[in-house]
N, C-alpha and C positions, 0 to 999 in steps of 0.2 A: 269452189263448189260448197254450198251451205250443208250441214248434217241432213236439214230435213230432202235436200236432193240426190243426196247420199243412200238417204233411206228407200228413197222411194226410186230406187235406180232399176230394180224387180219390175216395175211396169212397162216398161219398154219389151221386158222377154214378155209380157203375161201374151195369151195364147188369146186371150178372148177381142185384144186389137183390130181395129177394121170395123169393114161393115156388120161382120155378125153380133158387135157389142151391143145394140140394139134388145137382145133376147134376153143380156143376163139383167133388164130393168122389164119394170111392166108398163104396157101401154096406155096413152093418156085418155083410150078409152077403156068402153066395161070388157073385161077377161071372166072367161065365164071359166069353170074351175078346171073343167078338161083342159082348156086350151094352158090356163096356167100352169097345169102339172108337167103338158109337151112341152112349154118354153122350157121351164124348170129345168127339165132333164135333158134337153138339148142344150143349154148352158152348162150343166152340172156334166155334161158328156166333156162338150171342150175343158172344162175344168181338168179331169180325168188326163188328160195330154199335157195338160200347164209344167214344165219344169220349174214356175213361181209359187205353186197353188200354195206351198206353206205359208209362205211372206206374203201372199193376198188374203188369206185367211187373217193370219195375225194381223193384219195392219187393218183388217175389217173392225176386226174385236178391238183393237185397241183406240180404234175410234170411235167405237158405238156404231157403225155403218147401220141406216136403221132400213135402208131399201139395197132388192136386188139381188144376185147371187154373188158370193162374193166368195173363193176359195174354197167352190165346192160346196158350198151353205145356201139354204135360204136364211131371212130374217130371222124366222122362228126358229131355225135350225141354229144360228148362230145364236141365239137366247138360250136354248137351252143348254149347249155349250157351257155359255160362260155358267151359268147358276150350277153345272155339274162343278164346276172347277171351285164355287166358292162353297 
């Protein structure tokens, strides 16, 4: 087993698996801003149960993830994040 499958072994628990993983990316059409802030928070809900949510966070941020929720984050949420930290 390579490190990078090592690392990434956290994905298999993450909570947001399945059909609902659809919600924590946005649709390929227009989201008008209500509707974005209910996906948001209906993902950032399952988030909330994730026994991975640390190790999806961090392996967001360590990637730059630049879409989607990721570890309880959105984009912007994950941006501001890192700039508190530097």
């Amino acid at each position: 087993m390579s490190i990078q499958s090592i690392e990434n072994t956290w994905q298999m628990k993450a909570a947001c698996r399945g059909p609902q993983a659809e919600i924590f990316f946005p649709p390929p059409h227009f989201e008008r801003k209500e509707e974005k802030l209910e996906r948001e928070n209906r993902a950032k809900g399952i988030c909330t149960t994730c026994s991975v949510q640390r190790a999806c966070l961090n392996y967001a941020i360590r990637i730059r993830e630049p879409h989607g929720i990721w570890g309880g984050l959105s984009e912007t949420e994950r941006k501001h994040a890192v700039n508190r930290l530097n």
